[in-house]
Jmol script that loads the backbone (N, CA, C; Angstrom):
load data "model"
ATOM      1  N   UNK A   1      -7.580  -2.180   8.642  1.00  0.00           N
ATOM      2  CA  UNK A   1      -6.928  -0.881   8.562  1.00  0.00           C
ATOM      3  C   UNK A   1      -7.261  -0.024   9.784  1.00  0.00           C
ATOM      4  N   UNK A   2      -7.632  -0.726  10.450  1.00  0.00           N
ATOM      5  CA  UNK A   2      -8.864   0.077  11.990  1.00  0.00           C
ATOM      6  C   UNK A   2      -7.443   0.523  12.481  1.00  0.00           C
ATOM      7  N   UNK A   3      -6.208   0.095  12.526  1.00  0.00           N
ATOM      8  CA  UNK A   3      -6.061  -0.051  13.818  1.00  0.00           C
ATOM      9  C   UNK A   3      -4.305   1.367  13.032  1.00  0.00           C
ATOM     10  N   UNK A   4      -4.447   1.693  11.793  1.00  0.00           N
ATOM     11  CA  UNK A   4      -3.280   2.349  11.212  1.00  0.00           C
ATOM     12  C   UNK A   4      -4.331   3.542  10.911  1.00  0.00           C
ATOM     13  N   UNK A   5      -3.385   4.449  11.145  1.00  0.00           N
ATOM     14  CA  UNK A   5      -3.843   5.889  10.987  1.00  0.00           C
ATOM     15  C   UNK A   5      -3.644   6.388   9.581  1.00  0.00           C
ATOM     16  N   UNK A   6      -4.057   7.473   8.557  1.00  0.00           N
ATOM     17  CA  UNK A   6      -3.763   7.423   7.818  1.00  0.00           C
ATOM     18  C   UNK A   6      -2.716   8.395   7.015  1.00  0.00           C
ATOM     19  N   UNK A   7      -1.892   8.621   8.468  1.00  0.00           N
ATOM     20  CA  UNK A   7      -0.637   9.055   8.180  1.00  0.00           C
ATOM     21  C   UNK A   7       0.494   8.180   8.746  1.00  0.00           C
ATOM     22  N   UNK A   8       0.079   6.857   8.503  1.00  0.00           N
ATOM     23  CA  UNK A   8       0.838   5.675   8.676  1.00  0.00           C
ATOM     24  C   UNK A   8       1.690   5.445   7.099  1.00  0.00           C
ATOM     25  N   UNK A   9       3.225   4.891   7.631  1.00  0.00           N
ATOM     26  CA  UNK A   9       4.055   5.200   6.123  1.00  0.00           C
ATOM     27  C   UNK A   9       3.779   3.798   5.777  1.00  0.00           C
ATOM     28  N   UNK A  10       3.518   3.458   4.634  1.00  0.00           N
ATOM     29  CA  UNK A  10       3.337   2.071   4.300  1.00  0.00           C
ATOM     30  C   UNK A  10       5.013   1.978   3.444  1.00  0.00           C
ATOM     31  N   UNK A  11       5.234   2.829   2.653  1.00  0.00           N
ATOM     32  CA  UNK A  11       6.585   2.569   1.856  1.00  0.00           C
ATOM     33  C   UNK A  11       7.448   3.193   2.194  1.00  0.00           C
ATOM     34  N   UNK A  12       8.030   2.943   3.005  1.00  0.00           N
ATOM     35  CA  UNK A  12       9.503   3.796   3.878  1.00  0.00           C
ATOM     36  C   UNK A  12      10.134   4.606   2.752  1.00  0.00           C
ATOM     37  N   UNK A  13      10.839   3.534   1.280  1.00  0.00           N
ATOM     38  CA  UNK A  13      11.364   4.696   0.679  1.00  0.00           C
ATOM     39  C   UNK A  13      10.800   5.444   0.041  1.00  0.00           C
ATOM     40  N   UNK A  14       9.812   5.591  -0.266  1.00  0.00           N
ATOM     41  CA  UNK A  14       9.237   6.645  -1.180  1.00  0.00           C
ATOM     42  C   UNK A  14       8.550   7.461  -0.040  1.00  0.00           C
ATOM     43  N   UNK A  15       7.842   6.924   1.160  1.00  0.00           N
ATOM     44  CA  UNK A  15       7.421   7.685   1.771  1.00  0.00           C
ATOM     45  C   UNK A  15       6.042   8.049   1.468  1.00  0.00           C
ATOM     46  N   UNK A  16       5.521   7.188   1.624  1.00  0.00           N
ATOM     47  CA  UNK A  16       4.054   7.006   0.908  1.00  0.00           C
ATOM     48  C   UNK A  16       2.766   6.391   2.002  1.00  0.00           C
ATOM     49  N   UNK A  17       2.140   7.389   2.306  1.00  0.00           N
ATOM     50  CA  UNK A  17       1.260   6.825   3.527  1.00  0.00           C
ATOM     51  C   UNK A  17      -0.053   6.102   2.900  1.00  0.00           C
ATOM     52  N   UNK A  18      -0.358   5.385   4.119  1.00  0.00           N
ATOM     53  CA  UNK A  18      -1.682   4.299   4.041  1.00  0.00           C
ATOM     54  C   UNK A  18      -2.956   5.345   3.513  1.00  0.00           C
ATOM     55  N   UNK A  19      -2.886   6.781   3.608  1.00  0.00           N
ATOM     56  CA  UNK A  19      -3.866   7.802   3.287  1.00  0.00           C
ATOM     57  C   UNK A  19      -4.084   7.829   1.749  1.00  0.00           C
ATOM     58  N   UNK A  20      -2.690   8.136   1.488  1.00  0.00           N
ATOM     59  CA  UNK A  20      -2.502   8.468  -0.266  1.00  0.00           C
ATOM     60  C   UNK A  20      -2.533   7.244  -1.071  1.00  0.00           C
ATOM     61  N   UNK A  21      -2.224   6.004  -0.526  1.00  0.00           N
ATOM     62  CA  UNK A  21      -2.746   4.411  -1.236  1.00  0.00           C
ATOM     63  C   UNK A  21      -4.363   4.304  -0.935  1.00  0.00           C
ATOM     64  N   UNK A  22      -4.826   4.699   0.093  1.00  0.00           N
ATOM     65  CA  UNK A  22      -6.759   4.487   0.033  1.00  0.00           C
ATOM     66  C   UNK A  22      -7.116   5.649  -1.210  1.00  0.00           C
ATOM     67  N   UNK A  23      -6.745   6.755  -1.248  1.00  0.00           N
ATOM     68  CA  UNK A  23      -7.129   8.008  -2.383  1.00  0.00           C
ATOM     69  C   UNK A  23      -6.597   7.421  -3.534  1.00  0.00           C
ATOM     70  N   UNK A  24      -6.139   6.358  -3.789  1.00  0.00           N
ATOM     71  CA  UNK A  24      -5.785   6.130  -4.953  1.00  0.00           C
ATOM     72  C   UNK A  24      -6.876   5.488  -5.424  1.00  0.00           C
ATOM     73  N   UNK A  25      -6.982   4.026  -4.391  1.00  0.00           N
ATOM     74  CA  UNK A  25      -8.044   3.310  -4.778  1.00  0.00           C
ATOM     75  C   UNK A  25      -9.467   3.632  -4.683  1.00  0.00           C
ATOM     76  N   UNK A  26     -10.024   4.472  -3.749  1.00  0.00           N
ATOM     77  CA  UNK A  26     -10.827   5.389  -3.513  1.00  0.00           C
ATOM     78  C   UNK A  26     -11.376   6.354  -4.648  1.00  0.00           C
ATOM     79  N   UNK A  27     -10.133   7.359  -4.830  1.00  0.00           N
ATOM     80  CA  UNK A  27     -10.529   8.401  -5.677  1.00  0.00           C
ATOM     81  C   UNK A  27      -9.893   8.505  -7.349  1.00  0.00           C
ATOM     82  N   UNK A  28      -9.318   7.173  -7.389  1.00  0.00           N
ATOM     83  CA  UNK A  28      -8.538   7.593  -8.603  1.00  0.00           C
ATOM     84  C   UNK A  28      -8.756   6.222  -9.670  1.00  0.00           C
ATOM     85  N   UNK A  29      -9.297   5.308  -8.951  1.00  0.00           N
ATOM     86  CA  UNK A  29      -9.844   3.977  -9.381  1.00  0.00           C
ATOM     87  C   UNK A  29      -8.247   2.930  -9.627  1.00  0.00           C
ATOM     88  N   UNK A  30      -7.336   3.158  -8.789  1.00  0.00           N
ATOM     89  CA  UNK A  30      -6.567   1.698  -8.664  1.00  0.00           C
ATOM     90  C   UNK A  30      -7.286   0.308  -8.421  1.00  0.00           C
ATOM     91  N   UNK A  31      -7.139  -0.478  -8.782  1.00  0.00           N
ATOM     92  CA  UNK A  31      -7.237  -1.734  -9.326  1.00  0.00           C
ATOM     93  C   UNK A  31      -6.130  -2.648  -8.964  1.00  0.00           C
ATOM     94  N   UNK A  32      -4.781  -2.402  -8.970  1.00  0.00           N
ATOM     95  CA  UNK A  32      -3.862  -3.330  -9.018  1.00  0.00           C
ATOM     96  C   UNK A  32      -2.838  -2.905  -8.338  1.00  0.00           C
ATOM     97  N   UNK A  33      -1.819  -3.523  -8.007  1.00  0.00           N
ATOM     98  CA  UNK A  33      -0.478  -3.200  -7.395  1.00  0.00           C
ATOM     99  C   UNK A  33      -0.232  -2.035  -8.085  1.00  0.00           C
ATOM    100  N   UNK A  34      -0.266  -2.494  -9.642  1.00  0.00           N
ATOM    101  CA  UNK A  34       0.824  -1.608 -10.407  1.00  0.00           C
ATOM    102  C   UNK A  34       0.195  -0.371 -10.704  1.00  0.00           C
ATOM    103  N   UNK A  35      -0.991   0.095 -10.279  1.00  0.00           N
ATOM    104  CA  UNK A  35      -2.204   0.753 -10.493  1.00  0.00           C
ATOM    105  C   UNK A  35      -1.419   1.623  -9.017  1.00  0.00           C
ATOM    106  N   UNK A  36      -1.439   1.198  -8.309  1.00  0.00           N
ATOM    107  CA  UNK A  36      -1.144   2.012  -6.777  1.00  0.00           C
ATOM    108  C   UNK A  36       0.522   2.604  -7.323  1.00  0.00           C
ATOM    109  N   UNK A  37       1.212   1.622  -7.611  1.00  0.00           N
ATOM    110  CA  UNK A  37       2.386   2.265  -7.888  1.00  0.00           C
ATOM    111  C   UNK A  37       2.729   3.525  -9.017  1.00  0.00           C
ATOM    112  N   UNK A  38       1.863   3.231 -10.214  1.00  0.00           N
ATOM    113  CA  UNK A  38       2.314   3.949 -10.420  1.00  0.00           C
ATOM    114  C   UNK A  38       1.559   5.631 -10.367  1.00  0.00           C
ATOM    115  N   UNK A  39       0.375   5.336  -9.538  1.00  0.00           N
ATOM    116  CA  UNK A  39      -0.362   6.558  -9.158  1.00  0.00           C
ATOM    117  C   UNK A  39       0.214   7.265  -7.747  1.00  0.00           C
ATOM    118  N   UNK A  40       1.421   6.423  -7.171  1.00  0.00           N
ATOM    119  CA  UNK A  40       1.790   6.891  -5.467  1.00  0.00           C
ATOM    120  C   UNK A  40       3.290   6.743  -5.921  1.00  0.00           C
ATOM    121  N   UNK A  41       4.019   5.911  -6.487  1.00  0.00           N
ATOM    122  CA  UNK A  41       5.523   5.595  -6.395  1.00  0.00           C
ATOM    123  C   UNK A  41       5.297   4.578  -5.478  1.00  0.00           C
ATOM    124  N   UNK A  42       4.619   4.184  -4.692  1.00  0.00           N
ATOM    125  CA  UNK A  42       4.452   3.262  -3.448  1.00  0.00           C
ATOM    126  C   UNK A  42       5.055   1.840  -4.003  1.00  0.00           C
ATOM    127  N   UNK A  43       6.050   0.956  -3.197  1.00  0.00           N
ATOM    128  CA  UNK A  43       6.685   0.030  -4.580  1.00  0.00           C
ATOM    129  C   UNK A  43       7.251  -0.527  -5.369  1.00  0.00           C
ATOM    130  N   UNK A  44       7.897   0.711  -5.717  1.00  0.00           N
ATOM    131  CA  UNK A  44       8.838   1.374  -6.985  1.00  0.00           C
ATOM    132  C   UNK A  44       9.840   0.942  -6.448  1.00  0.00           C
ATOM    133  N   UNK A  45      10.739   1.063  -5.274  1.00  0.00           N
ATOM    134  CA  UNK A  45      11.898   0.901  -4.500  1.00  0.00           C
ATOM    135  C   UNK A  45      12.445  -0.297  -4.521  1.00  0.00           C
ATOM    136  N   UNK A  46      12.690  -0.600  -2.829  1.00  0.00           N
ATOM    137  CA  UNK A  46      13.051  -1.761  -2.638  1.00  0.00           C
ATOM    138  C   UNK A  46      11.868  -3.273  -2.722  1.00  0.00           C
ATOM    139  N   UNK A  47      10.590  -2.453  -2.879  1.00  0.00           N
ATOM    140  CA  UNK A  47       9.185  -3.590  -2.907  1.00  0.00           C
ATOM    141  C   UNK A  47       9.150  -3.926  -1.862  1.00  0.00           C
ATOM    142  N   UNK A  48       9.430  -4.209  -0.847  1.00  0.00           N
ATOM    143  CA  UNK A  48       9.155  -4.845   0.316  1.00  0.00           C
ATOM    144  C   UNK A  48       7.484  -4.442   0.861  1.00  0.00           C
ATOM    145  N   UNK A  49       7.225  -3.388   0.677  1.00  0.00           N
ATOM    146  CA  UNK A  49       5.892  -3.260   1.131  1.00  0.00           C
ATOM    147  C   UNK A  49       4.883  -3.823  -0.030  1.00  0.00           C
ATOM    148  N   UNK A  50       4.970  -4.618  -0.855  1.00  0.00           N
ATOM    149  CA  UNK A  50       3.970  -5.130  -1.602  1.00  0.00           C
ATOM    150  C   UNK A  50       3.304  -6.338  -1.136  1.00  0.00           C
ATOM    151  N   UNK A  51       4.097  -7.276  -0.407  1.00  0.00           N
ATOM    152  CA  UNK A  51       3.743  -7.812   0.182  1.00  0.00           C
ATOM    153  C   UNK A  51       4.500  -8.974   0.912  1.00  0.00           C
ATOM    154  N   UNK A  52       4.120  -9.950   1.498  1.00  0.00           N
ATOM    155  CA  UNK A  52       4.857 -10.449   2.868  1.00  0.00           C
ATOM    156  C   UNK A  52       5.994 -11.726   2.128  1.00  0.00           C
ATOM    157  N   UNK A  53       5.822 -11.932   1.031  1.00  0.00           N
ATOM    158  CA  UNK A  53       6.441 -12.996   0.509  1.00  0.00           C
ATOM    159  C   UNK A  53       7.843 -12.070  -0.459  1.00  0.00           C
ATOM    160  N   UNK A  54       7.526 -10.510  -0.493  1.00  0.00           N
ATOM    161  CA  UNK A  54       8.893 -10.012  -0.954  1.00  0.00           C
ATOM    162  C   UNK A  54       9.588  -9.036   0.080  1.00  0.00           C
ATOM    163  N   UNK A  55       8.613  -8.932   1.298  1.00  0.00           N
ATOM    164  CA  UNK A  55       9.304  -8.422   1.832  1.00  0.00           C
ATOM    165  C   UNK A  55      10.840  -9.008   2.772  1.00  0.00           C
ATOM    166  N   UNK A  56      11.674  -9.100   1.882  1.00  0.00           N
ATOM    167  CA  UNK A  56      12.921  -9.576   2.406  1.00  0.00           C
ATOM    168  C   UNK A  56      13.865  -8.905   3.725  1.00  0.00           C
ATOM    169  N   UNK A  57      13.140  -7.408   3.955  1.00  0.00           N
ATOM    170  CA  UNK A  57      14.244  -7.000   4.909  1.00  0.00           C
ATOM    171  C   UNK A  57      13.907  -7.560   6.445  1.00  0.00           C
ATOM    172  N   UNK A  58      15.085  -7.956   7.545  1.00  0.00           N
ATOM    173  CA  UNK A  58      15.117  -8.228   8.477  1.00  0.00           C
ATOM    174  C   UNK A  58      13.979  -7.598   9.536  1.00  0.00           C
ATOM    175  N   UNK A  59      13.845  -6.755   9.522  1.00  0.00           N
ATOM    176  CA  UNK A  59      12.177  -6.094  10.252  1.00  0.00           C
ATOM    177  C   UNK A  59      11.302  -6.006   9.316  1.00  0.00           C
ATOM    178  N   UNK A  60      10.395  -7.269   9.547  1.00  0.00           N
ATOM    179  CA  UNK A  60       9.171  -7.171   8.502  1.00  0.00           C
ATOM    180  C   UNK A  60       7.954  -5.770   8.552  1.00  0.00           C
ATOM    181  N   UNK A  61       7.709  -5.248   8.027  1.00  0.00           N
ATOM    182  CA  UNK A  61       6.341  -4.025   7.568  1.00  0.00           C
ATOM    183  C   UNK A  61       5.057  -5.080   8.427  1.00  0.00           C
ATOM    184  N   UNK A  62       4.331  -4.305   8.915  1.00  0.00           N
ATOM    185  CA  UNK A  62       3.362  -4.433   9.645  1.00  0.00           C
ATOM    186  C   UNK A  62       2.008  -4.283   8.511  1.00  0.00           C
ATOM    187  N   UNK A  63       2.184  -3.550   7.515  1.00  0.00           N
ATOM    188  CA  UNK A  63       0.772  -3.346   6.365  1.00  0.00           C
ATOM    189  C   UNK A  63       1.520  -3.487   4.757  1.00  0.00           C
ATOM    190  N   UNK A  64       0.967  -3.805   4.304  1.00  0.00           N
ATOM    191  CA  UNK A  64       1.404  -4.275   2.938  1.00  0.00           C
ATOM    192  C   UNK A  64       0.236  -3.685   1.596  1.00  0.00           C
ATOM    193  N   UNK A  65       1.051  -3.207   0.579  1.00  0.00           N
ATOM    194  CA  UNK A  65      -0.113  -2.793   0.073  1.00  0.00           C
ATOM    195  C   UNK A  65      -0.929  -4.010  -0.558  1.00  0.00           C
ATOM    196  N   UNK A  66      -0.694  -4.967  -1.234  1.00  0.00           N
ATOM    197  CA  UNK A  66      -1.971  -6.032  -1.252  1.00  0.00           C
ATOM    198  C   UNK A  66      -2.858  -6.620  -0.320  1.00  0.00           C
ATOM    199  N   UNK A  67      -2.413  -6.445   0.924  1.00  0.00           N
ATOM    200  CA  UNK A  67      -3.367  -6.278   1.815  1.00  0.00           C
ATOM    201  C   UNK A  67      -4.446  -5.025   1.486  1.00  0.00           C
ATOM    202  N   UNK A  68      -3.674  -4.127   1.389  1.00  0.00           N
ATOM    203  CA  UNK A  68      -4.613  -2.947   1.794  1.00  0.00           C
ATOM    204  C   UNK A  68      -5.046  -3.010   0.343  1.00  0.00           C
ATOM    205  N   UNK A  69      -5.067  -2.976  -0.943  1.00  0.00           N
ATOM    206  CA  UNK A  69      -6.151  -3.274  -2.053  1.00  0.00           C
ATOM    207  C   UNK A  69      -7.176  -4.284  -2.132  1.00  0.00           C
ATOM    208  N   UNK A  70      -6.251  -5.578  -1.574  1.00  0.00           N
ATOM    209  CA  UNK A  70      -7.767  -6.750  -1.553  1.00  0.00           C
ATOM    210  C   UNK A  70      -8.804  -5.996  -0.374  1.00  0.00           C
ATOM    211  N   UNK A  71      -8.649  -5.583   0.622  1.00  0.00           N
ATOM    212  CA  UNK A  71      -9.492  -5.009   1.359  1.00  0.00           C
ATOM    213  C   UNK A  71     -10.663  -3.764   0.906  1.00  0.00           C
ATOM    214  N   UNK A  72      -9.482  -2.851   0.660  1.00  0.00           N
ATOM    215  CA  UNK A  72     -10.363  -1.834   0.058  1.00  0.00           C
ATOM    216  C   UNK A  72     -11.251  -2.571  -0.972  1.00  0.00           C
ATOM    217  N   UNK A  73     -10.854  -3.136  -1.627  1.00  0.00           N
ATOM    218  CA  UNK A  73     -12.122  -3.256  -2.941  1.00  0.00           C
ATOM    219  C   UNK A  73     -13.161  -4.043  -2.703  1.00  0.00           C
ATOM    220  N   UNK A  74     -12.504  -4.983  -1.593  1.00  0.00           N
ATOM    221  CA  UNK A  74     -13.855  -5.515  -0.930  1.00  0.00           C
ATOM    222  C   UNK A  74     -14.949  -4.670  -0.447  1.00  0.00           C
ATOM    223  N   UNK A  75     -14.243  -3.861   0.527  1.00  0.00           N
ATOM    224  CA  UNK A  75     -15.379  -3.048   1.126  1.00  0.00           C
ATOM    225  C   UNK A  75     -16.009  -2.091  -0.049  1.00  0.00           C
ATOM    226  N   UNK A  76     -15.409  -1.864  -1.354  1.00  0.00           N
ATOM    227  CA  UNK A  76     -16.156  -0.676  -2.127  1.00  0.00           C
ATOM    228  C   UNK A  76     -16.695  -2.024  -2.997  1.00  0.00           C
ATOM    229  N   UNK A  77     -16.730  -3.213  -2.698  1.00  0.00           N
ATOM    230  CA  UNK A  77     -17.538  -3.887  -3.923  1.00  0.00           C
ATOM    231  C   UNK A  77     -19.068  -4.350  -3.614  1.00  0.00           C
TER     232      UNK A  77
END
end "model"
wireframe off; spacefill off
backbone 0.3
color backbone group
């Protein structure tokens, strides 16, 4: 996550930055995809930012949120 700021948009349509998905898991105790979604909307949409095997649109997302949960919980475990 070194390298995304945390007013980086992870979910284009909802509009949901890499900031407000760490405060979830951080401060609100997400656990799961569906844990981020339904504490951010992050998701909810077209899914493509969940991760690299649904993200179907022609310009792939650079951060994904299961990336960014297996990580975080590593580092808080």
């Amino acid at each position: 996550m070194a390298k995304f700021k945390y007013s980086y948009v992870v979910c284009e349509c909802k509009k949901v930055t890499l900031g407000e998905i760490l405060h979830a898991i951080d401060n609100m105790g997400a656990k799961t995809v569906k844990d981020i979604q339904d504490m951010t909307d992050a998701g909810t949409a077209c899914k493509c930012c969940i991760s690299k095997e649904k993200d179907y649109g022609e310009k792939k997302m650079e951060l994904y949120i299961e990336d960014i949960l297996k990580k975080q919980l590593s580092n808080n475990a």
